[in-house]
C-alpha positions as CSV (number, residue, x, y, z in Angstrom):
1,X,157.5,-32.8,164.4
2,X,160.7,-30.9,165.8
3,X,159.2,-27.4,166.7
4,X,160.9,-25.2,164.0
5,X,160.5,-21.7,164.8
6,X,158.1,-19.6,163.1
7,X,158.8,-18.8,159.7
8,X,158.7,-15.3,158.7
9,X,155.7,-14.0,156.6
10,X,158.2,-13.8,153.6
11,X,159.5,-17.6,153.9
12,X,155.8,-18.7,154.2
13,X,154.9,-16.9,150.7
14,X,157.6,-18.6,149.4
15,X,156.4,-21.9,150.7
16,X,153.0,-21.3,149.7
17,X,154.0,-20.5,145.9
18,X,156.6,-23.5,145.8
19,X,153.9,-25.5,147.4
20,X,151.1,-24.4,145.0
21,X,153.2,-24.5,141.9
22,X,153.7,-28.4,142.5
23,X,150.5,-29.1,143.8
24,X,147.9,-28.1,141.8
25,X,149.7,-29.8,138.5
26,X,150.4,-33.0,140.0
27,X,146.5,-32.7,141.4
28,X,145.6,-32.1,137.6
29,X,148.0,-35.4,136.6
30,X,146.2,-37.3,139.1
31,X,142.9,-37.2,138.1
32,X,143.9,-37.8,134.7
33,X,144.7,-41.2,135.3
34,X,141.5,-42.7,136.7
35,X,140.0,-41.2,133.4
36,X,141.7,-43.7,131.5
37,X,139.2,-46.5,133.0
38,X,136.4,-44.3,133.1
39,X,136.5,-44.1,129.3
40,X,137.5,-48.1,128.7
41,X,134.2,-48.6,131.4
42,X,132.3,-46.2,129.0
43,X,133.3,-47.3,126.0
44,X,133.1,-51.1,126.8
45,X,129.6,-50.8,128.6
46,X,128.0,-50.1,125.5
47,X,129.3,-53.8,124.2
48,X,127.7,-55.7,126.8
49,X,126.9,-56.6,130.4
50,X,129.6,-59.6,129.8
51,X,132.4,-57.4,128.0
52,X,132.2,-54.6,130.7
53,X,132.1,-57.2,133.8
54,X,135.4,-58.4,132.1
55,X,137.2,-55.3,132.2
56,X,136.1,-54.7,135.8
57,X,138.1,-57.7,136.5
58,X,141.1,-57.4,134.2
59,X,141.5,-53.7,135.4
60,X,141.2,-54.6,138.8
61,X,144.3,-56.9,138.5
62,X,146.4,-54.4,136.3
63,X,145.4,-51.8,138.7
64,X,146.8,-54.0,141.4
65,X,149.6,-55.1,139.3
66,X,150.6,-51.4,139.0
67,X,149.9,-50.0,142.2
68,X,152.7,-52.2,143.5
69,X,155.2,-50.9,141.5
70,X,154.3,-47.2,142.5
71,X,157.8,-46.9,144.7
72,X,159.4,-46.4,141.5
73,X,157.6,-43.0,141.0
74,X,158.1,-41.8,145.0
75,X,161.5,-43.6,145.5
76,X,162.8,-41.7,142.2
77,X,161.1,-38.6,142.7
78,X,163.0,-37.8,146.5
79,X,166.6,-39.5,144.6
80,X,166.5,-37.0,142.2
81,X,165.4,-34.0,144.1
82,X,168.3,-34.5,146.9
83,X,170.9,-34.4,144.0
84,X,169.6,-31.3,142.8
85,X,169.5,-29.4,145.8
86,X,173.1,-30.5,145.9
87,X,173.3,-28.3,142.5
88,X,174.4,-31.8,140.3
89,X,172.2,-32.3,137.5
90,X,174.2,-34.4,135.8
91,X,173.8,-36.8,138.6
92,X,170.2,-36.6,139.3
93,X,169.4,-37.2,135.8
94,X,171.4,-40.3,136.1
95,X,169.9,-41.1,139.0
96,X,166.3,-41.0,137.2
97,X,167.6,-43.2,133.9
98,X,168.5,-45.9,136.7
99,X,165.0,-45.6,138.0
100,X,163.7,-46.0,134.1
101,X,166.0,-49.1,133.2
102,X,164.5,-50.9,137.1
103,X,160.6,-50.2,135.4
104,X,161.8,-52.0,132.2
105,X,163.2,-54.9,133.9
106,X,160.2,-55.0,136.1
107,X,157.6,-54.2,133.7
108,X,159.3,-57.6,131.1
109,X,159.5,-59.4,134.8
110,X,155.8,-58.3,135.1
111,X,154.3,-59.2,131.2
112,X,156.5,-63.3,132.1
113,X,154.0,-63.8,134.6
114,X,150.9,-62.4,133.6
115,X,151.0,-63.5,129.8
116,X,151.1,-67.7,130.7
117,X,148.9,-67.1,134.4
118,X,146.3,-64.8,132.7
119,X,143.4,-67.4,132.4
120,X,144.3,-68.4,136.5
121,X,144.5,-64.9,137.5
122,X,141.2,-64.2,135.8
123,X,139.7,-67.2,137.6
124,X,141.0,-66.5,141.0
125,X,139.0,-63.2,140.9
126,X,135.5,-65.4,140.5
127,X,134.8,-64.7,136.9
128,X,132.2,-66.1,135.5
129,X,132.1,-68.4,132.2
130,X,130.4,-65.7,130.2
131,X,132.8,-62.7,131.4
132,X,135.9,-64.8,131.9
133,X,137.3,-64.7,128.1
134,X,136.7,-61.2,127.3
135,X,138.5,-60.1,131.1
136,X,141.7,-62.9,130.0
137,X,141.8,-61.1,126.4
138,X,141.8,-57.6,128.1
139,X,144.4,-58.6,130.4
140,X,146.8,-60.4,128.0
141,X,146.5,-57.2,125.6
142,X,146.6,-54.8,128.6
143,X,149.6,-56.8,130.1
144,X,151.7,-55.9,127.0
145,X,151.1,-52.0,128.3
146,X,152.9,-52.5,131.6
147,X,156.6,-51.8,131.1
148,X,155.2,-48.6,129.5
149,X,153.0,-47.1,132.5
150,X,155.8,-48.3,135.0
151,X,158.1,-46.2,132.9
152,X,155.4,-43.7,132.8
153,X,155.8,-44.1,136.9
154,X,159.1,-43.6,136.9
155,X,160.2,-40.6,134.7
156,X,157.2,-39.2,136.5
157,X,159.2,-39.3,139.6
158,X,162.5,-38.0,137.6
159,X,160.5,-34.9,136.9
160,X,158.8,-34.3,139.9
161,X,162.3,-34.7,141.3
162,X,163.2,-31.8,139.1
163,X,160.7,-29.6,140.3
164,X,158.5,-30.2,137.6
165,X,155.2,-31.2,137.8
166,X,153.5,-29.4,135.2
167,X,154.9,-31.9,132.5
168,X,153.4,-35.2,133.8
169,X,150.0,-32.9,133.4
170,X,150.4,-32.2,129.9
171,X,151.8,-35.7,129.0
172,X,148.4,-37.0,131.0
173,X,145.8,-34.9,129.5
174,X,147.1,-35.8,125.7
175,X,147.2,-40.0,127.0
176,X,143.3,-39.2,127.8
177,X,142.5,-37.7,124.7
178,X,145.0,-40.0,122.8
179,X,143.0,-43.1,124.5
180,X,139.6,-42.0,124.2
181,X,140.0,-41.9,120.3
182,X,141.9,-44.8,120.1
183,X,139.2,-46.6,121.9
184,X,136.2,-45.4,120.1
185,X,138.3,-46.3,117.0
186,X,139.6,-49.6,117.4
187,X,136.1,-50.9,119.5
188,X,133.4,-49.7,116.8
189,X,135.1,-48.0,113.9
190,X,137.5,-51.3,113.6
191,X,134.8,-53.6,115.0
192,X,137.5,-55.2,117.6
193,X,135.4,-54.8,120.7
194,X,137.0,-55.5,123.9
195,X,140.0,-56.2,122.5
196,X,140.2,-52.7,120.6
197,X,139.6,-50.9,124.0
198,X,143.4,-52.3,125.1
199,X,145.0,-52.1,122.4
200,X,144.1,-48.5,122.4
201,X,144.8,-47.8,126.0
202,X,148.2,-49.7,125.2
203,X,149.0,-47.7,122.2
204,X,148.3,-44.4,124.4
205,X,150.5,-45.6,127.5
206,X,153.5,-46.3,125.0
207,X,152.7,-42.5,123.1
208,X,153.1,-41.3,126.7
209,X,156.3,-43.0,127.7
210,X,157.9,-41.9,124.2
211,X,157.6,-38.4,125.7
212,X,158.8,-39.4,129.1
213,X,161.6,-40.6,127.7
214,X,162.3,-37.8,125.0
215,X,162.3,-35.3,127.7
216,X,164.7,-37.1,129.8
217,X,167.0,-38.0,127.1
218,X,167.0,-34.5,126.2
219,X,168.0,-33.2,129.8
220,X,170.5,-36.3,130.1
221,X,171.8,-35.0,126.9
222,X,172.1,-31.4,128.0
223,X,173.5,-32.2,131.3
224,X,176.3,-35.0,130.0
225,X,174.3,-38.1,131.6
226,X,175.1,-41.1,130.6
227,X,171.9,-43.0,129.0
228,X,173.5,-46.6,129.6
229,X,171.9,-48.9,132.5
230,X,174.3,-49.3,135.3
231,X,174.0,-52.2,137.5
232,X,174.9,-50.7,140.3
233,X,172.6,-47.6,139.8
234,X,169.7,-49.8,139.1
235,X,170.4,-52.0,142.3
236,X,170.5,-49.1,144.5
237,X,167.5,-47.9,143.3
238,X,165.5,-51.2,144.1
239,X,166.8,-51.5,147.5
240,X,165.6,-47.7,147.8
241,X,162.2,-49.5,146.7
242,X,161.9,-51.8,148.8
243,X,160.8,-50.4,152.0
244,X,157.9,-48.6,149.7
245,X,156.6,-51.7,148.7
246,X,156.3,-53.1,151.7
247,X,154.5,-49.7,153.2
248,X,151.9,-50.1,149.7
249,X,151.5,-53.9,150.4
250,X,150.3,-53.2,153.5
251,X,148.3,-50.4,153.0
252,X,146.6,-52.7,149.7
253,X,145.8,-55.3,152.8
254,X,144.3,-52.6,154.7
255,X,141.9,-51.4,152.0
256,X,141.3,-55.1,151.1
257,X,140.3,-56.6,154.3
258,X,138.2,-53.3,154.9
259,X,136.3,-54.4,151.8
260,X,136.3,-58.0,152.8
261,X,134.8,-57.1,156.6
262,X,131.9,-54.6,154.2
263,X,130.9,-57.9,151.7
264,X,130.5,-60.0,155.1
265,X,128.1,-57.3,156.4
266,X,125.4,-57.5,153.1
267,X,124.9,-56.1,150.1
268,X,123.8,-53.1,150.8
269,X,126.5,-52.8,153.2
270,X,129.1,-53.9,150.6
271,X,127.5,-51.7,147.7
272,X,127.7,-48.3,150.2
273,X,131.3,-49.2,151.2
274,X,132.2,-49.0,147.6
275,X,131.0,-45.6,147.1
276,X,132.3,-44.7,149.6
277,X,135.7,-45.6,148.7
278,X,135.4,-44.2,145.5
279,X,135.5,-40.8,147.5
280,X,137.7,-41.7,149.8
281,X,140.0,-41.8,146.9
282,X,138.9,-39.0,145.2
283,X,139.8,-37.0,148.1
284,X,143.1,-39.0,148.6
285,X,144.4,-37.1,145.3
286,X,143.6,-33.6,146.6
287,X,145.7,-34.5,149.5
288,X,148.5,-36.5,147.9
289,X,149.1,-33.7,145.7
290,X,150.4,-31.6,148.8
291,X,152.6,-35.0,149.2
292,X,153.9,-34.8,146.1
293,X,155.2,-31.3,146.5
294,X,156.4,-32.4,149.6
295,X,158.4,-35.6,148.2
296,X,160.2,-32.9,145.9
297,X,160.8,-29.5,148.1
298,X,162.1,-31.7,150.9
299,X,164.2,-33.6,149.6
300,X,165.6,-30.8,147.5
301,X,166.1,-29.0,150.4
302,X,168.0,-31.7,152.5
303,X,169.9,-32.2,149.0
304,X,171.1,-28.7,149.8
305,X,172.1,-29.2,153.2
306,X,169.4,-26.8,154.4
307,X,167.7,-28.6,157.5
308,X,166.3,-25.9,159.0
309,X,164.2,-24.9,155.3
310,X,163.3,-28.4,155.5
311,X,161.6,-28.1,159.0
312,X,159.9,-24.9,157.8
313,X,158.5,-26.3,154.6
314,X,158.0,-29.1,156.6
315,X,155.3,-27.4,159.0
316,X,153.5,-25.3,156.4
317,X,153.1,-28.2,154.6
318,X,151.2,-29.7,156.9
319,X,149.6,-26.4,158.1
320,X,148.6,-27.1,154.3
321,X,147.3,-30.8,154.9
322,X,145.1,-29.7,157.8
323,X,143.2,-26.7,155.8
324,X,142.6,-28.9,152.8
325,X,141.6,-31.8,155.3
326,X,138.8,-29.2,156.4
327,X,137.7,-27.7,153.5
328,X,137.1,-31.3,152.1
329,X,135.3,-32.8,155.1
330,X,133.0,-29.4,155.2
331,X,132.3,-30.0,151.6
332,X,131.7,-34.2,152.2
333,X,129.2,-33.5,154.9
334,X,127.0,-30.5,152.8
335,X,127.1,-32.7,149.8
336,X,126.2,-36.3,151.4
337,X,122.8,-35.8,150.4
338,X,123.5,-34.9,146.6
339,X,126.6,-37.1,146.3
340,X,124.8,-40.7,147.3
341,X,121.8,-40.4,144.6
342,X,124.5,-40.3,141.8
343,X,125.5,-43.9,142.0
344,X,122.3,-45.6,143.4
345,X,118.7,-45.0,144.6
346,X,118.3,-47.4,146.9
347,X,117.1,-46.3,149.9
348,X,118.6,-48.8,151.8
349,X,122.2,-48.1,150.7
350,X,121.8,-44.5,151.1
351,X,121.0,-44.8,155.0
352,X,123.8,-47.4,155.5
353,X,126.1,-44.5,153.7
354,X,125.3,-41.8,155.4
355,X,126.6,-42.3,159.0
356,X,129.7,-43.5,157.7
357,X,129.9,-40.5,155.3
358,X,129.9,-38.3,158.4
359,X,133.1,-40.5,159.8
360,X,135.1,-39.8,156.4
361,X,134.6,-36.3,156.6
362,X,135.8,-36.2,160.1
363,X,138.5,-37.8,159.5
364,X,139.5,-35.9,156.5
365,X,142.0,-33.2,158.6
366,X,143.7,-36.2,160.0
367,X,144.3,-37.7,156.6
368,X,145.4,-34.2,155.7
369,X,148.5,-34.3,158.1
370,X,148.8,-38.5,157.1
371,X,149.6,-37.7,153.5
372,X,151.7,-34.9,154.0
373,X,154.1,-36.4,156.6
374,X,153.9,-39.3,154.1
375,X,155.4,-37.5,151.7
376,X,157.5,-35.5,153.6
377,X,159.4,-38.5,154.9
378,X,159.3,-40.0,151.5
379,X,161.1,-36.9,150.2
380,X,163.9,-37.3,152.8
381,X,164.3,-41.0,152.1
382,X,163.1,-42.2,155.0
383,X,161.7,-45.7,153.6
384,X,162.5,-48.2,156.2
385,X,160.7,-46.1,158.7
386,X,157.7,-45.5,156.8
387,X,157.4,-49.8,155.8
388,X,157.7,-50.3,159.8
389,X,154.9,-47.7,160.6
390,X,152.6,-49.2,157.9
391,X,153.2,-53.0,159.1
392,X,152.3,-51.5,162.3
393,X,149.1,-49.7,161.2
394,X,148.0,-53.1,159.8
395,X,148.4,-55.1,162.8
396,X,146.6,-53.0,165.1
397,X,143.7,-52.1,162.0
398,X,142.9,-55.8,161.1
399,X,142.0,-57.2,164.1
400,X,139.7,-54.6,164.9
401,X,138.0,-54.6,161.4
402,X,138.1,-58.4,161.4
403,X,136.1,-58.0,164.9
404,X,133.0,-55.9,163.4
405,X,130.6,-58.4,162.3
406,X,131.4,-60.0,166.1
407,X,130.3,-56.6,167.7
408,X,128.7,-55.3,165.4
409,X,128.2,-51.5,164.3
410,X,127.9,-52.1,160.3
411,X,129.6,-50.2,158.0
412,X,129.8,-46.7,160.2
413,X,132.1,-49.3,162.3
414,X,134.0,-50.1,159.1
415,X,134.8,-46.8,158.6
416,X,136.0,-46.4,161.9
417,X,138.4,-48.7,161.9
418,X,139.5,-47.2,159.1
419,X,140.0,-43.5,160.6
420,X,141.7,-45.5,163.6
421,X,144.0,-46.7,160.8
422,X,144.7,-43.3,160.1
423,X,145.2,-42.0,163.5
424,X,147.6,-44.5,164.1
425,X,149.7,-43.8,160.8
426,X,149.5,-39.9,161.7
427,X,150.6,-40.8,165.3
428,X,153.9,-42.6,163.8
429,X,154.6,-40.2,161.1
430,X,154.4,-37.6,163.8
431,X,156.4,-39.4,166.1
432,X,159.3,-39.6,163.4
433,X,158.9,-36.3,161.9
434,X,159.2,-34.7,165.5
435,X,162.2,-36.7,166.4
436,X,164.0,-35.0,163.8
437,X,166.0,-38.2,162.7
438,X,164.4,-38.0,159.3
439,X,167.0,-34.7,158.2
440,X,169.7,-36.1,156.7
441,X,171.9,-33.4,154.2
442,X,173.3,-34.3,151.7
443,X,173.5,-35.7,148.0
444,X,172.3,-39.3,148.9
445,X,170.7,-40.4,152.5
């Protein structure tokens, strides 16, 4: 990263609190989305061994499905904040209703093909005969739900953009609650089963776009925004897009083949890998909360014009990432021994888990200053560069992981391969960042 001097005590406070203020909301709004599945997997379990092993399947191809389309939350969110460091509201808000009317078109683009393909897709994923039906039912109900949670996606980012992450919190904390009773409801007190459990999640996802889009129509309103797509508008803001989904494409491939290399390895292998992921991404959202922050103070302050507050927030940000990095690993590596009996008893699985426990939380300060510069470079629109870097990251990580079962190691190799991943993304976001070609002032990049 360029070397900015250091900031004064004063401009570090103020970091901290802008920092904090966005953070710890949008860390809030995070976890409340993997709730959603935790009460459909609750919920359903309790119909059958069939019913649930359905909706592990469906979700795993919405959650795909969506995942994808997650550029329309970060591409939005560093849009909108440049334009209101310039001090125009009136165009950021515009900015974010072009960034809404791209999720609709996707989302209808999205519901052609899964609607007709659903049985395929369902199929593709190995289903079996029993589980097969109720995972294509979930998924054509579930599919309807899309245009909803990529609008959910994108006024997300308009807010963000806005400095305002405390919103999307609220807005997810009601969708949990909303869901969890409309599930319950619609499964047993309306006797629909697994169909019940997505129409309720769909009903919730639309309640929570509603408010999305009542609280951007009310600030487009304020501020004189037009509400009308514009072609133009909405073109610029997929070719801002693009370069995100190739960096999340890649990183999907990364996470896949690591998973692919663990099933090869055995069961118990496979089995410890997916715990293990499962706090790999828990950890992920303490860390891409900083990100998130970062998305929105830096590219406010390049809206601005101010490069040099940009550098600062820039390295407390990932003075930030590196704390939180070490607080987390400290706490994976005194709870390895209390985390692994919650999701199995097997010794077996516990002993493969444990060394490569110890290579997550070592690695944890490293993905603290991955994530940040992620977002940081996000915030500045600096898309192209990061899609490059990523493509790069998954040549040089899948022929190593492809080579484990060759040399062996196991899974504590698997998880290597994955902290070599991220060293090699922290090396080319640092790289960029210190090169100091990622500050461009200004309204738009």
């Amino acid at each position: 990263m360029t070397q900015a001097p250091a900031a004064p005590k004063a401009a570090r406070r103020r970091h901290d609190r802008e920092i904090v203020a966005l953070a710890v909301p949008a860390f809030g709004a995070l976890i409340a989305e993997p709730l959603f599945l935790m009460v459909d997997t609750a919920i359903v379990g309790h119909l059958g061994t069939a019913q649930l092993a359905g909706l592990g399947i469906a979700s795993a191809l919405l959650l795909t499905a969506v995942s994808i389309f997650v550029f329309l939350a970060y591409a939005t969110t560093a849009a909108v904040a440049r334009r209101v460091g310039a001090g125009d509201l009136q165009a950021a808000i515009r900015q974010g209703m072009d960034g809404i009317w791209l999720a609709l078109l996707l989302g209808a683009a999205v519901i052609a093909v899964v609607l007709p393909t659903a049985p395929a897709l369902v199929e593709l994923f190995g289903a079996s005969d029993t589980a097969a039906p109720y995972a294509t039912t979930y998924l054509r109900i579930s599919a309807l739900g899309i245009p909803a949670m990529l609008v959910v996606l994108a006024a997300t980012g308009v807010l963000r953009g806005l400095q305002d992450t405390k919103t999307p919190l609220y807005v997810a904390i009601a969708g949990f609650v909303a869901n969890g009773v409309l599930n319950a409801g619609l499964v047993y007190g309306a006797d629909l089963g697994i169909a019940g459990s997505a129409w309720g999640t769909v009903i919730a996802q639309y309640g929570m776009a509603a408010v999305y889009l009542l609280v951007v129509v009310r600030g487009a309103r304020k501020h004189g925004a037009s509400l009308r797509p514009d072609a133009a508008g909405i073109r610029a803001c997929a070719k801002a897009g693009a370069p995100l989904l190739v960096r999340t494409l890649s990183l999907r491939a990364i996470l896949m083949i690591a998973t692919a290399v663990a099933a090869r390895l055995g069961d118990a292998d496979v089995a410890a890998h997916q715990i293990i992921l499962s706090l790999w991404s828990l950890l992920a959202f303490a860390l891409d909360a900083i990100a998130i922050a970062g998305q929105a103070i830096i590219g406010r302050y390049l809206g601005a014009g101010d490069a040099q507050g940009a550098r600062e927030a820039c390295r407390r940000m990932v003075e930030w990432g590196i704390a939180v990095g070490v607080v987390l690993g400290g706490l994976v590596i005194v709870s390895r021994p209390l985390f692994l009996p919650l999701f199995t008893s097997d010794p077996v699985v516990h002993d493969t888990a444990l060394p490569a426990l110890l290579m997550v939380a070592l690695s944890q300060p490293i993905c603290g200053i991955v994530f940040v510069l992620d977002g940081v470079l996000m915030g500045a629109g600096d898309g192209p560069y990061l899609a490059w870097a990523m493509v790069l990251t998954l040549a040089v990580f899948a022929p190593v992981a492809l080579l484990v079962p060759v040399f062996g190691g196991g899974l504590t190799a698997v998880w290597g391969a994955m902290t070599l991943m991220m060293t090699v993304r922290m090396l080319t976001l640092w790289l960029r960042t210190r090169s100091g070609r990622w500050i461009v002032t200004g309204a738009t990049r």
